[in-house]
VMD Tcl script that draws the C-alpha trace (Angstrom):
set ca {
  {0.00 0.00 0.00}
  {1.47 3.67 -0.74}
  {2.19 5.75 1.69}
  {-0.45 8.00 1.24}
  {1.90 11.13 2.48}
  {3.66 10.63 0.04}
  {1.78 9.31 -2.84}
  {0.52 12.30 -5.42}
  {-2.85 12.99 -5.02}
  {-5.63 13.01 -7.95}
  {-5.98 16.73 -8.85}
  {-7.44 16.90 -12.32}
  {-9.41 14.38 -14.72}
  {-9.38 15.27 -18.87}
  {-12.14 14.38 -20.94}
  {-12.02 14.98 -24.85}
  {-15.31 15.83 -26.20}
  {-16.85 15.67 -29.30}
  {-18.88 19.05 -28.90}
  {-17.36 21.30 -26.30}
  {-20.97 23.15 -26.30}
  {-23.32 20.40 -25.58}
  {-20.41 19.23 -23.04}
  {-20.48 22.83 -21.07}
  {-24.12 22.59 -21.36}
  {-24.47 18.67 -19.67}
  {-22.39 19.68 -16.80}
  {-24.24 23.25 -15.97}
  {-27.49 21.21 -15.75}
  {-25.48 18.52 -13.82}
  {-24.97 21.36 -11.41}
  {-20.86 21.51 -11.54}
  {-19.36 25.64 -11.87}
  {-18.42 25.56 -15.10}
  {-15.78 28.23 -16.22}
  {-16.23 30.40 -19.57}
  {-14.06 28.64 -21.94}
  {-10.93 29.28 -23.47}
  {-10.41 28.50 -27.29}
  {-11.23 24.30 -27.86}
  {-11.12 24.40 -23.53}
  {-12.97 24.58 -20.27}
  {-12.20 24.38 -16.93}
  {-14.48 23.39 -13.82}
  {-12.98 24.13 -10.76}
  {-14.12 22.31 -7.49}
  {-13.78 23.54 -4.04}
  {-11.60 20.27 -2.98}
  {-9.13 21.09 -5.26}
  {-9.85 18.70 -7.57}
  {-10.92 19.93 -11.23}
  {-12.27 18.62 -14.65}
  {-10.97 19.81 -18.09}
  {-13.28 19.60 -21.30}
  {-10.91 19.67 -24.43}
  {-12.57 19.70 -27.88}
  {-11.20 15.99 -29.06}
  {-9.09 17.88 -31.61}
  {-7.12 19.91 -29.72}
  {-7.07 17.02 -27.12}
  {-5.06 15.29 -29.92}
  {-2.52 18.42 -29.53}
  {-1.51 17.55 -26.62}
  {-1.18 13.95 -25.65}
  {-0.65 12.11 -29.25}
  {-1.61 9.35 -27.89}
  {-5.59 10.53 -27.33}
  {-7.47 7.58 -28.57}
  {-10.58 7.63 -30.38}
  {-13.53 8.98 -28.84}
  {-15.63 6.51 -26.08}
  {-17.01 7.09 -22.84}
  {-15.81 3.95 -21.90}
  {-16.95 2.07 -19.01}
  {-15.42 4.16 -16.12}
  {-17.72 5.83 -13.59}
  {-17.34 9.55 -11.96}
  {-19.55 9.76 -9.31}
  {-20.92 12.77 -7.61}
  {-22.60 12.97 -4.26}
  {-25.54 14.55 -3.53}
  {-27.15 15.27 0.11}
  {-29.92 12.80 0.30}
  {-31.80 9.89 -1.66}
  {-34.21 12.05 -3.08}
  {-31.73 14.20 -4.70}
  {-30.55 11.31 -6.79}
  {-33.87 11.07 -8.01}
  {-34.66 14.90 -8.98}
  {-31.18 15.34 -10.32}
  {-31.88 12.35 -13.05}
  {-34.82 14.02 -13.69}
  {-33.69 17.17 -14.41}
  {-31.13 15.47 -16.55}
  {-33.49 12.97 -18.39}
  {-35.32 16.01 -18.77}
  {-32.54 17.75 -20.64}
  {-32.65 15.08 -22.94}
  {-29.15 13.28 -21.07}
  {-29.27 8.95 -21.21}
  {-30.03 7.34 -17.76}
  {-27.65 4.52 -17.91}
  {-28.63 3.38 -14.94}
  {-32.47 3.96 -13.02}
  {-32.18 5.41 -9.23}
  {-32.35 2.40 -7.16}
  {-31.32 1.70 -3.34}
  {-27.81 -0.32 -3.73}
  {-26.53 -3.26 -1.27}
  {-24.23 -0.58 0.39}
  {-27.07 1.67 1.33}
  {-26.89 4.54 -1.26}
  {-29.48 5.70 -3.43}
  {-27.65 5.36 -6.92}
  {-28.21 6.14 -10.75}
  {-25.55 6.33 -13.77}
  {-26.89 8.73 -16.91}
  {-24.58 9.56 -19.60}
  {-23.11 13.08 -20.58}
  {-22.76 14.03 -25.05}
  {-20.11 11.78 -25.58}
  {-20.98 8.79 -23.34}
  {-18.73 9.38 -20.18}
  {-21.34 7.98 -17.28}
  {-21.61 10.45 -14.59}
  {-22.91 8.53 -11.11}
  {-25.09 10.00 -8.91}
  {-25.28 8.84 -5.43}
  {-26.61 9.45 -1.69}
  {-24.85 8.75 1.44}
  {-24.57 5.11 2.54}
  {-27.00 4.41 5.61}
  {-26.31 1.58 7.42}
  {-29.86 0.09 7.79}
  {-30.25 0.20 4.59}
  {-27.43 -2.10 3.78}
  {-28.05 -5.77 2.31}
  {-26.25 -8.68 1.26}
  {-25.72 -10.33 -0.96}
  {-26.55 -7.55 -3.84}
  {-28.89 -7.93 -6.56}
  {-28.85 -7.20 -9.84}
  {-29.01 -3.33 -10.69}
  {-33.08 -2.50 -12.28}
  {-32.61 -1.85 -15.88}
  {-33.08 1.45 -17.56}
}
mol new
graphics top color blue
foreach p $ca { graphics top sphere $p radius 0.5 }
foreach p [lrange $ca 0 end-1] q [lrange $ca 1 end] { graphics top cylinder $p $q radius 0.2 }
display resetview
């Protein structure tokens, strides 16, 4: 296991889009502060310290030449909301904006309230409560389908 004093911590996550407009758009109804953007670029800054870069997939390609082709892929960033019902209004605000649910709001086998949808170009953005302890189960079940 790394020491994790010394180990670098995660403080920025790139994602080449195919449409840096509908992109900016997704994530302002997902909620996230969303800079103006520069040229083929965006920024969105989070209080943590962590932030997420849009780059237009083209001038992606300008700087790592190794950017392969366009796919969501099957990786998962999550964002946490404040309670269960909030993972249910946010999907339907997002639904709403015409945004894939990947995955319908359902109460997981850890206790969280959880739902996947999908931003313009397929990345799946998860949505999910706190855990609560009594509403942990086991063993899990298979996820409803959307």
């Amino acid at each position: 296991m790394p020491d994790m004093k010394t180990s670098p911590p995660l403080s920025q996550i790139n994602l080449a889009v195919s449409d840096l407009s509908r992109s900016i758009e997704f994530y302002r109804l997902l909620g996230w502060p969303v800079d103006e953007p520069t040229g083929p670029h965006v920024a969105i800054e989070f209080d943590t310290g962590l932030s997420v870069a849009l780059d237009q997939y083209d001038f992606a390609r300008q700087w790592h030449s190794g950017t392969p082709p366009l796919n969501g892929g099957s990786s998962v960033l999550t964002v946490a909301v404040a309670g269960r019902s909030d993972v249910d209004a946010l999907v339907d605000r997002m639904a709403g904006g015409g945004y894939a649910v990947r995955q319908v709001p359902y109460d997981t086998f850890w206790g969280s309230r959880f739902a996947v949808i999908a931003d313009p170009d397929g990345y799946q953005i998860g949505i999910m409560s706190p855990g609560e302890a009594e509403r942990r189960f086991w063993p899990p079940t298979d996820a409803p389908a959307a």
